[in-house]
C-alpha positions in Angstrom: 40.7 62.4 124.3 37.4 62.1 122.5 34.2 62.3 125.0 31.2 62.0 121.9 30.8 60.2 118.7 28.9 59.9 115.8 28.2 56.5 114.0 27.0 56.9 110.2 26.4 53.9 108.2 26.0 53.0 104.8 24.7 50.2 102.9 23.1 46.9 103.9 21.2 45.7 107.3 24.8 43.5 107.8 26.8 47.1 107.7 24.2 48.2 110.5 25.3 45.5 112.6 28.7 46.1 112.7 27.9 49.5 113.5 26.1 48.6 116.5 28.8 46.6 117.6 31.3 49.7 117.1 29.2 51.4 119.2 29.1 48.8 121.8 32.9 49.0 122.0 32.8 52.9 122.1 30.3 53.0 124.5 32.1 50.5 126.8 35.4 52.5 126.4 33.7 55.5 127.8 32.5 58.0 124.6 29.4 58.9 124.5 26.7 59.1 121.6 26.6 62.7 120.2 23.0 63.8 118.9 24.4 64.7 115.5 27.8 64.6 113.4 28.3 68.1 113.7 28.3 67.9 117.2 30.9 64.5 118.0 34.1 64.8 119.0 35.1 61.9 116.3 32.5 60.9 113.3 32.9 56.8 112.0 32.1 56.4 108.5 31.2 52.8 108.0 31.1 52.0 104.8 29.8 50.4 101.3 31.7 48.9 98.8 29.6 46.4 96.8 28.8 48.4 93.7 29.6 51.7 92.0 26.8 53.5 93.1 27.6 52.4 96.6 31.3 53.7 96.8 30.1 57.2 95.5 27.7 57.3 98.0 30.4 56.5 100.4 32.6 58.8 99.2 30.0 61.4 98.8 29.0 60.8 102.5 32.5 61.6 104.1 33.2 64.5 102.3 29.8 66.2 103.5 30.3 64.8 107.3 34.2 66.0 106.7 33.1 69.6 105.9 30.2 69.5 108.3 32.3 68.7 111.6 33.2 70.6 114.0 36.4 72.4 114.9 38.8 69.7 116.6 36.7 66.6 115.5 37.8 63.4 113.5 36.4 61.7 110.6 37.2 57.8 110.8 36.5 55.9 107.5 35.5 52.3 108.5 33.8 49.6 106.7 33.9 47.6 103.6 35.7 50.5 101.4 38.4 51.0 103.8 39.1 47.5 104.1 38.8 47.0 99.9 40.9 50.1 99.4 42.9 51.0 102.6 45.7 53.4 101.6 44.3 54.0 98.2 41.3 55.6 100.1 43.5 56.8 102.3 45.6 58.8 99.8 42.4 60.1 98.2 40.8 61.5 100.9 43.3 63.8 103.1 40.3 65.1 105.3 39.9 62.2 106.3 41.9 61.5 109.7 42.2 57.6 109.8 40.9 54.8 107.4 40.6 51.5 109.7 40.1 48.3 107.7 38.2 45.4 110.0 41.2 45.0 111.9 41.2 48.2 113.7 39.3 50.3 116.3 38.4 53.4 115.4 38.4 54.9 118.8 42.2 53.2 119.1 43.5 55.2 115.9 41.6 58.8 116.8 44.7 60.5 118.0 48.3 59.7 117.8 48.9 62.2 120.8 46.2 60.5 123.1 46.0 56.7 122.5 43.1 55.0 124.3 44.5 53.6 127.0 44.2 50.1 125.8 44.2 49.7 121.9 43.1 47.2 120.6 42.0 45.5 117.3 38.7 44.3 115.8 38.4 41.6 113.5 36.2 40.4 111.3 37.7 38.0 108.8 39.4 35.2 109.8 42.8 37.3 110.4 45.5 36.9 113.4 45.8 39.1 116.0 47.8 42.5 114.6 49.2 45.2 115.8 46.7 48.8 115.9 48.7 51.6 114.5 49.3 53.8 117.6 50.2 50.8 119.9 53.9 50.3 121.2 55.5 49.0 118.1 56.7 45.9 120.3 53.1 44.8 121.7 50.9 43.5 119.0 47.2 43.5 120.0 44.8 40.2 120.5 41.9 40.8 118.4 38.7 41.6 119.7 36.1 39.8 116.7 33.8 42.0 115.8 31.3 39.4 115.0 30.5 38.3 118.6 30.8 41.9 120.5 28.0 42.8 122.4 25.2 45.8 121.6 23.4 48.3 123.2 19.8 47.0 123.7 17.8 47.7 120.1 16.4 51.5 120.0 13.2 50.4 117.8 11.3 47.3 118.2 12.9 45.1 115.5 16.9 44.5 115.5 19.4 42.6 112.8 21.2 40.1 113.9 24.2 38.9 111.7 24.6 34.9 112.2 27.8 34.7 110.4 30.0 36.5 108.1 31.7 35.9 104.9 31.1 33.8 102.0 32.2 30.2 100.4 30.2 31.1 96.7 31.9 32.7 93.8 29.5 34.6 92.3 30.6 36.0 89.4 29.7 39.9 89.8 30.2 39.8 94.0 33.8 40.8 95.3 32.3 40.5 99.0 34.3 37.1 99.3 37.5 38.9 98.6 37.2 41.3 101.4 34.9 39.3 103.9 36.7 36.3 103.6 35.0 32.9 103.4 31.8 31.7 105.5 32.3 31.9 109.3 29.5 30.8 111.5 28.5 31.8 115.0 27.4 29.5 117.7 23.7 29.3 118.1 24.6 29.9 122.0 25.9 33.1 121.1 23.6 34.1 118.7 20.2 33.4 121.3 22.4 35.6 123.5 22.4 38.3 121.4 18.8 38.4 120.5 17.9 38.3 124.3 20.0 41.2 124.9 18.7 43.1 122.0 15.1 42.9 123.8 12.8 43.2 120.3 10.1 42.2 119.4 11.4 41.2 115.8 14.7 39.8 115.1 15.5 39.7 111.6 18.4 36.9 110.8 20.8 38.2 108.0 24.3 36.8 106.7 25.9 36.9 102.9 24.9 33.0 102.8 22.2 32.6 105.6 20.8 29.4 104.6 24.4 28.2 104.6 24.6 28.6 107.9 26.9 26.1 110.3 28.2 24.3 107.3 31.3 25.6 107.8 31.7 24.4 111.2 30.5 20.7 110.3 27.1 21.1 111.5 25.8 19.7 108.4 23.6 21.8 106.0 20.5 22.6 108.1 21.5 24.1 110.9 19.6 26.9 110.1 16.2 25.3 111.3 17.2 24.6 114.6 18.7 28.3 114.8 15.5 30.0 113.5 13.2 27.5 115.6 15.3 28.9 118.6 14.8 32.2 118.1 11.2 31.7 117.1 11.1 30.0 120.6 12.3 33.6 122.4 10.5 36.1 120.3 7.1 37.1 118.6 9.0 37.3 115.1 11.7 36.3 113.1 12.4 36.9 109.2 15.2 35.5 107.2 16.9 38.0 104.7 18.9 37.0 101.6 18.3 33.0 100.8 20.0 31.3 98.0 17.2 29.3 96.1 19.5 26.5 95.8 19.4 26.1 99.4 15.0 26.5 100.3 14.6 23.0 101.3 11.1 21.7 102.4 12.1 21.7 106.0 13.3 25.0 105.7 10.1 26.1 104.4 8.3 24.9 106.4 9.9 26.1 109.5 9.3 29.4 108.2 6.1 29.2 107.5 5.9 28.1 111.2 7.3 30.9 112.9 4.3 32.8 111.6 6.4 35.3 109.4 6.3 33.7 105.8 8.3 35.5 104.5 11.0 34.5 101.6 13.5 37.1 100.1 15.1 34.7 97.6 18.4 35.8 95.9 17.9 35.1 92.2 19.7 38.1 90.5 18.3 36.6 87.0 16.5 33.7 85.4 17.7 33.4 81.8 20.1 29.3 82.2 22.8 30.8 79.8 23.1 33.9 82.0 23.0 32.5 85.1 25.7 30.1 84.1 28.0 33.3 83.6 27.3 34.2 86.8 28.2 31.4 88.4 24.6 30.8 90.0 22.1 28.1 90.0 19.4 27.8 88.8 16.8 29.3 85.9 13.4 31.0 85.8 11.5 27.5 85.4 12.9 26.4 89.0 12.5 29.4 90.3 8.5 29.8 89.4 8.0 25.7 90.6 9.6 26.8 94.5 7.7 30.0 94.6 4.5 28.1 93.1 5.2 25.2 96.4 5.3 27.6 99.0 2.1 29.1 97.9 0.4 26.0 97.8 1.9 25.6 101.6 1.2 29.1 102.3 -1.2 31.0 100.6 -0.2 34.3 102.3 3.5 33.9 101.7 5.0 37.5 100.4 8.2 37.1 98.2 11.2 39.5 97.6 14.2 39.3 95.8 16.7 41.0 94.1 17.7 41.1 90.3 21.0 42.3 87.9 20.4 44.5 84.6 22.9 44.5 82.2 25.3 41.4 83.2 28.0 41.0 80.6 26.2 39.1 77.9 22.4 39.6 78.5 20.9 39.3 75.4 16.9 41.3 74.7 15.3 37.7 74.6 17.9 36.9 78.2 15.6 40.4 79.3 12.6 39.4 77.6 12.8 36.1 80.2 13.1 38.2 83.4 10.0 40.7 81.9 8.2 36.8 81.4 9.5 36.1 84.9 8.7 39.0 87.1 5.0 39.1 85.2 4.5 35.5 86.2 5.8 35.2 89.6 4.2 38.1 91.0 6.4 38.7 93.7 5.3 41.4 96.3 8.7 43.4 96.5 11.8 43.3 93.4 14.7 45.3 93.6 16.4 45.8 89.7 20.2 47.0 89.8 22.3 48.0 86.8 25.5 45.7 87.0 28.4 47.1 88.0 31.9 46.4 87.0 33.9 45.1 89.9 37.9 44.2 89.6 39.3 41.3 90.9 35.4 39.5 89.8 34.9 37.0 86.8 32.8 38.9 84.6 35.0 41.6 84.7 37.0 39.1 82.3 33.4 38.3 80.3 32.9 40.1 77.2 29.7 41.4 76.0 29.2 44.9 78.3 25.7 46.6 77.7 25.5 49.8 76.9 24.9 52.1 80.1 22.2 53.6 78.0 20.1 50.2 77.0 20.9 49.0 80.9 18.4 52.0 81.9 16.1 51.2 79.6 15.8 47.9 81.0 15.2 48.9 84.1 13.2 51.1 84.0 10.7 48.7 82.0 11.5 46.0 84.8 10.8 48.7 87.5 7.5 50.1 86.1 6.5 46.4 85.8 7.2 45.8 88.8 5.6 49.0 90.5 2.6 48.0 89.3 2.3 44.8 90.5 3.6 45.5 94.3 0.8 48.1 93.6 -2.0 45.8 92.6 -0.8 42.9 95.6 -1.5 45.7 98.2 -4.8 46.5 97.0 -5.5 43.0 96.8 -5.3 43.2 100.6 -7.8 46.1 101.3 -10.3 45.1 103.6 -8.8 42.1 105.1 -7.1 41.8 109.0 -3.7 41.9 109.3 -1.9 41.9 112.6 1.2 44.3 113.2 3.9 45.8 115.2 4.2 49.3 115.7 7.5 50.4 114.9 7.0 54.1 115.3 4.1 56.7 116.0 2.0 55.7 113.0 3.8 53.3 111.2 3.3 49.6 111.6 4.4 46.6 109.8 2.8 42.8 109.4 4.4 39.9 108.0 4.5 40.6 105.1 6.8 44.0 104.9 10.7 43.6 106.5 11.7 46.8 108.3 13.1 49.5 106.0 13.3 47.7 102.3 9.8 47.5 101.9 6.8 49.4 102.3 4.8 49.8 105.3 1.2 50.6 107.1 -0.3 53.4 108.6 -1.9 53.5 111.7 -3.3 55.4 114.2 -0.5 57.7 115.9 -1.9 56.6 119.3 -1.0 52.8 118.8 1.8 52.3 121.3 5.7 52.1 120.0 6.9 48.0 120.8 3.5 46.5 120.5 1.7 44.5 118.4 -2.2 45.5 117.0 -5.0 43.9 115.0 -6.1 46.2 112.1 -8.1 46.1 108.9 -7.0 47.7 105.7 -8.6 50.7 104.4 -6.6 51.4 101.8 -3.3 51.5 99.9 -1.0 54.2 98.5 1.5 52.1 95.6 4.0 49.9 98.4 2.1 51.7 101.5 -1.2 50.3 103.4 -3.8 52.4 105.5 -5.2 50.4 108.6 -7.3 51.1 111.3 -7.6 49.0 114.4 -9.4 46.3 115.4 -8.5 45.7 118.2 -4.8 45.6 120.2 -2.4 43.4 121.8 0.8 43.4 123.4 3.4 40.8 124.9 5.9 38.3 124.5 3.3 35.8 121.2 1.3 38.3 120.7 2.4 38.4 117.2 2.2 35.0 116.6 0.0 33.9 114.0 -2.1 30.9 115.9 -2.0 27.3 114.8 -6.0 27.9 113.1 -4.5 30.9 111.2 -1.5 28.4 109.4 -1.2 26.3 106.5 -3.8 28.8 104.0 -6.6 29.2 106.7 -5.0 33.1 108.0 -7.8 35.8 108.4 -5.8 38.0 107.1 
C-alpha cells in the first residue's frame, strides 16, 4: 500500500483546486504528503488540456516525474487530458501506471494487488455513480463529487475557491464544455463553508463562467452578488477571476468595487465584430472600451486584466490592427496574448482561413511588446503613492491591484510578517514588479479593507 504522495498540477487556478481536493481525499484515506516527487510512494499528474502548448507541457511533465521516481512508485495521470483522451493517453504513455478520468480516485486505481480498502469514485461532471476499475466487478461505487470535497486549510494566505464547474457557452475555439460538461453551480452554503475552512485572508472566486453563477439552478442571473457580498462579509479580500463582459452588470460592479478589491479580469479574447462573431462571443472593441471607461468613472483605481487570441481562423491585419487600437486605448494593467490553437471536436476547427504559424508570432509579439510597455508605464504611474498589502511570503506582498501568481507583485521588507496585511509607499518599479517600503502595519480579520472615505475615486493610494 502507498504511505506518501506527490500532487503536481498543471494549468489554471481551477486545476489547483481540484488538486487540493485530491489531496483532501488522500490525506483522509491515510497517505501522507511526500516533500518531493522523487520521494512519494505514488506521484498524481493533474493535468491540462486546453491548448496545444498545454498538452505538451503535460506530456512533457509526466515523462520527467516518470523517470525521476523512485524504485516501486506510481505515476497517476489525472486531470483534464486524461479525461479528453483516456485510453488514447493511456496507450501512449506505458510509464504511466493508471490514467483516471474525473470519475476515478487515484489512490483507488494505485495497485491492482492492494486496493484501498474502500474505492471509490470522484466526479466531477454531471455523471452517475460507476464502477472504479479495481472494485469487485459486481459493486459499482457511489460517487464521491469532487466539486464539494473538503481541503486542507490554505498553506499561503490567499486560497481559490471554485464556485461551480462546467460551462453552458459555445465558444467557438474552447473544448472545455465537451469534457467539463455544462454549468453546475454550488450552493452558497457550501461555498462560505469552504472559504471558512480554508482560513485566508484572500479568497479568490474562480469558475469557467463565474458571473453565470446559480443560473443553472434557477436562482436567476445575479446570484453572484449575494455570493461575493457573503464572502466579502467573512474575509479581508475577495477577487473575481474570468468574467464574461456580457455578463458585468452595474450591480455587479459595483459590488466589486465594494469589497475593496476592484479588480476586473474581463474575458474578451478579441475585439474586431466580424471576428468575434466567428467565435461565437459577444461583443466588439467599442463595448468593450464604454464598460472599462464606466468603471473608471466609478472607480478610479480599478486595475483590468484580460485575456486575448492571435491568429483565430480568419483574422485579417486590419481584424489585428483593431486589437493593437484596442489594447493602446484601454490601457489595461495586465493582457495575456495566446496563439490559437487548433482544437477537434470545436467550431473553428471547421472555419477556414488558418494564419500562418509564422505571421501568428509576429502578432504577438507586437501585441506583447505593446503591452509590456504599458503594464510598465501603469506601475510607474504608481511610485510614490500608499498602497496597502498582504504579505504572501518573506518579501513579497500584493495590493488590490495584482491577483496571486498571474500578475506581478511588490517587494517588501523580508521582516513583514507571512498572513498580514501592511501599509507601504512605493519606491519604485521593475517592468510588472513594485518596490515598497512600510508605512506602517496592520493585521486582522478588515484590516485589508479599503474604508468607506478611501471608495468611489477618493483612495490614498
Amino acid at each position: 500500500m502507498p504511505r506518501t504522495f506527490w500532487v503536481e498540477t498543471l494549468g489554471c487556478p481551477k486545476n489547483q483546486v481540484d488538486s487540493d481536493k485530491l489531496r483532501g481525499v488522500m490525506l483522509s484515506d491515510g497517505l501522507s504528503e511526500a516533500s518531493a516527487p522523487d520521494d512519494a510512494d505514488v506521484v498524481v499528474v493533474n493535468t491540462c488540456a486546453f491548448v496545444e502548448e498545454a498538452r505538451t507541457e503535460s506530456v512533457d511533465t509526466i515523462l520527467a516525474l516518470t523517470e525521476a521516481r523512485r524504485d516501486g512508485a506510481k505515476v497517476v495521470v489525472t486531470g483534464c487530458m486524461a479525461e479528453r483522451y483516456g485510453d488514447e493517453l493511456a496507450e501512449a504513455l506505458p510509464e504511466v501506471d493508471s490514467v483516471v478520468g474525473f470519475g476515478g480516485h487515484p489512490a483507488a486505481v494505485l495497485d491492482a494487488a492492494a486496493p484501498a480498502p474502500e474505492p471509490v469514485a470522484v466526479s466531477i461532471g454531471r455523471r452517475p455513480a460507476r464502477a472504479v476499475a479495481d472494485a469487485p466487478e459486481a459493486a459499482p461505487v457511489p460517487a464521491l463529487d469532487l466539486l464539494e470535497l473538503a481541503r486542507p486549510a490554505s498553506a499561503v494566505p490567499w486560497a481559490y475557491v471554485k464556485i461551480a464547474e462546467g460551462c453552458d457557452r459555445a465558444c467557438g475555439f474552447c473544448a472545455i464544455p465537451s469534457f467539463r460538461g455544462p454549468q453546475r453551480s454550488r450552493t452558497i452554503s457550501s461555498i462560505l463553508d469552504e472559504v471558512d475552512q480554508l482560513e485566508a485572508q484572500e479568497i479568490v472566486l474562480v469558475a469557467q463562467d463565474l458571473a453565470a453563477f446559480g443560473r443553472d439552478q434557477g436562482r436567476g442571473e445575479r446570484a453572484i452578488v449575494p455570493l461575493v457580498q457573503q464572502v466579502a462579509a467573512r474575509v479581508p479580500r475577495v477577487r473575481l477571476l474570468y468574467l464574461y463582459p456580457s455578463d458585468l452588470s452595474d450591480e455587479l460592479i459595483d459590488t466589486i468595487c465594494a469589497t475593496g478589491v476592484p479588480y476586473f479580469d474581463l474575458s474578451l479574447q478579441h475585439v474586431s465584430r466580424p471576428l468575434m462573431r466567428r467565435m461565437r462571443r459577444w461583443g466588439d472593441g467599442e463595448r468593450f472600451l464604454r464598460r472599462i471607461e464606466a468603471i473608471r468613472a466609478r472607480e478610479p483605481d480599478a486595475a483590468f486584466r484580460s485575456n486575448f487570441i492571435v491568429g483565430y481562423p480568419g483574422e485579417t491585419e486590419e481584424d489585428h490592427d483593431r486589437l493593437l487600437a484596442f489594447v493602446e486605448e484601454a490601457q489595461l494593467d495586465w493582457c495575456g496574448f495566446f496563439a490559437y490553437s487548433r482544437e477537434p471536436g470545436t467550431h473553428a476547427d471547421t472555419l477556414d482561413g488558418h494564419v500562418d504559424p509564422e505571421l501568428m508570432a509576429e502578432r504577438l509579439a507586437e501585441l506583447r511588446g505593446l503591452q509590456d510597455d504599458i503594464t510598465a508605464d501603469r506601475r510607474d504611474a504608481l511610485i510614490g503613492r500608499r498602497i496597502d498589502v498582504l504579505v504572501d511570503a518573506p518579501g513579497v506582498a500584493r495590493s488590490p491591484r495584482e491577483a496571486p501568481e498571474i500578475d506581478g507583485i511588490v517587494e517588501v521588507p523580508p521582516e513583514l510578517e507571512v498572513g498580514t496585511f501592511a501599509s507601504v509607499e512605493v519606491v519604485d518599479a521593475h517592468g510588472p514588479d513594485l518596490i515598497a517600503r512600510p508605512a506602517g502595519t496592520s493585521a486582522g480579520p478588515g484590516a485589508g479593507k479599503v474604508d468607506d472615505a478611501m471608495r468611489g475615486g477618493q483612495r490614498s493610494d
